[in-house]
N, C-alpha and C positions, 0 to 999 in steps of 0.2 A: 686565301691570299689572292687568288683570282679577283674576287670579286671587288678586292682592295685595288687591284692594280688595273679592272677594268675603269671604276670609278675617278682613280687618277688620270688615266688618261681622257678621259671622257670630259674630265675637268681640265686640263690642257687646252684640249682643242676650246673649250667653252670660253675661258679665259684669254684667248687669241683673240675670238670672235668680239669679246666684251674690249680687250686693246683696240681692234680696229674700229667697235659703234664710238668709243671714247675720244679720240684723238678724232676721227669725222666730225662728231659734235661740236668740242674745242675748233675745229678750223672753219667748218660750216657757219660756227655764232661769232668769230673771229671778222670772217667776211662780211657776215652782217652789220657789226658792231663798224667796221673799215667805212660801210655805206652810209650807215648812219652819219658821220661826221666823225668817227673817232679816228686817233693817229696812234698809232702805235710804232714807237719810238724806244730808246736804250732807259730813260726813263721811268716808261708803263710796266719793259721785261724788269726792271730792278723792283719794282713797287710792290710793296707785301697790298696793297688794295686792290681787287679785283678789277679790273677795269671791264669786266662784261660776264653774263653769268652763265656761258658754258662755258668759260673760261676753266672752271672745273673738271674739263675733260681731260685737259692736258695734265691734272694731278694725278687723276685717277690711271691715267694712261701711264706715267713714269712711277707709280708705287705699285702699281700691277706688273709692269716690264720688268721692274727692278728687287723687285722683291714676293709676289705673289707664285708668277709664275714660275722661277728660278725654285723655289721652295716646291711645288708642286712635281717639275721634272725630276728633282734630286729625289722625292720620295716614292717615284716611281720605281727610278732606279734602282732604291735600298728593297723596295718590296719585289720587284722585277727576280732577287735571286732567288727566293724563297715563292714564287708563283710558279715556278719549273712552268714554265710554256714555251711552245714553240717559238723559238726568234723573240723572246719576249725580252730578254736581256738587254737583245742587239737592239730591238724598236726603242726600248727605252735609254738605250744609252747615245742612241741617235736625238730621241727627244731634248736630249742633257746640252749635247754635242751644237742642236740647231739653235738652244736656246741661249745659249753661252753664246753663241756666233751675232743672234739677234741683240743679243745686250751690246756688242763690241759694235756694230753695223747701225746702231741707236744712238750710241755714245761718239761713234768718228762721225756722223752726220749731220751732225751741228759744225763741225769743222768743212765737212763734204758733203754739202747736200743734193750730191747728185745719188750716194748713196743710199735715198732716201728708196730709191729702186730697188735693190737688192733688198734691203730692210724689208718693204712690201712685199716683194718673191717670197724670201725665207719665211715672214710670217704665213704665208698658201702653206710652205712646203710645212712648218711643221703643223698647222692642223692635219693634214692629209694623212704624216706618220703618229701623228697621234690619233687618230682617229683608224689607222689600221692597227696599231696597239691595240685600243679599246676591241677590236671587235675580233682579233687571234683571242682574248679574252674570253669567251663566249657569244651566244648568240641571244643577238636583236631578234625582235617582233619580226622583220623583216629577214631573218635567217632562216626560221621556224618553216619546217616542211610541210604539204600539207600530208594527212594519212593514207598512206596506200595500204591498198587491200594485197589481196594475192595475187602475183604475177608482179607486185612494182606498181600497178596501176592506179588513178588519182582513186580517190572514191567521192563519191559527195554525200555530206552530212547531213 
């Protein structure tokens, strides 16, 4: 179960990372598309036609926020009891906690988008506790000690 709930977390943080390349791309080809000559208007947002082709980001961006991730925290959580780790419960139920927050902070942002700041904070904040989830999990290539001899001391191989 460790290794279930290292993996999920690992996938959290990864899936944050992939919301915010998604939503850059979408506003990045947005702005282009603005340079271009395009106008985007109440018209373009109602239109099932693409009007530019990162446009795509912005899908991927609200069915990952809205359903990828939410599914991934909750099944941290459920395997979180059954992983007996240190604070692992807590980290995970934090992940649940920040992700649930990031949906509500996603959703009142179109009405507020000054919120759109907070929304960017909490996205940092939960890679950071999902990525020390992951790694109370076991250890990274970068945890691994190197071999000491007797006395404690390095040795070299």
């Amino acid at each position: 179960m460790r290794m279930a709930y290292r993996v999920l977390a690992w996938l959290v943080a990864a899936e944050v990372l992939i919301q915010a390349a998604a939503i850059t791309y979408a506003v990045f080809g947005l702005g282009q598309w603005i340079q271009n000559g395009g106008v985007l208007d109440k018209s373009v947002m109602e239109s099932e036609v693409s009007a530019f082709p990162q446009e795509v980001g912005f899908a991927v961006h609200g069915i990952n926020g809205e359903m990828v991730v939410p599914l991934l925290a909750l099944l941290l959580l459920v395997v979180s009891f059954f992983a007996k780790l240190p604070r692992g419960v807590a980290l995970a139920g934090a992940v649940v906690g920040l992700t649930a927050l990031q949906i509500v902070l996603g959703m009142l942002g179109h009405g507020v988008p000054g919120l759109g700041i907070l929304h960017g904070a909490n996205a940092l904040l939960l890679v950071a506790v999902a990525v020390v989830a992951a790694r109370i999990a076991g250890p990274g290539v970068a945890d691994l000690e190197a071999p000491t001899g007797r006395h404690g001391a390095a040795t070299t191989i």
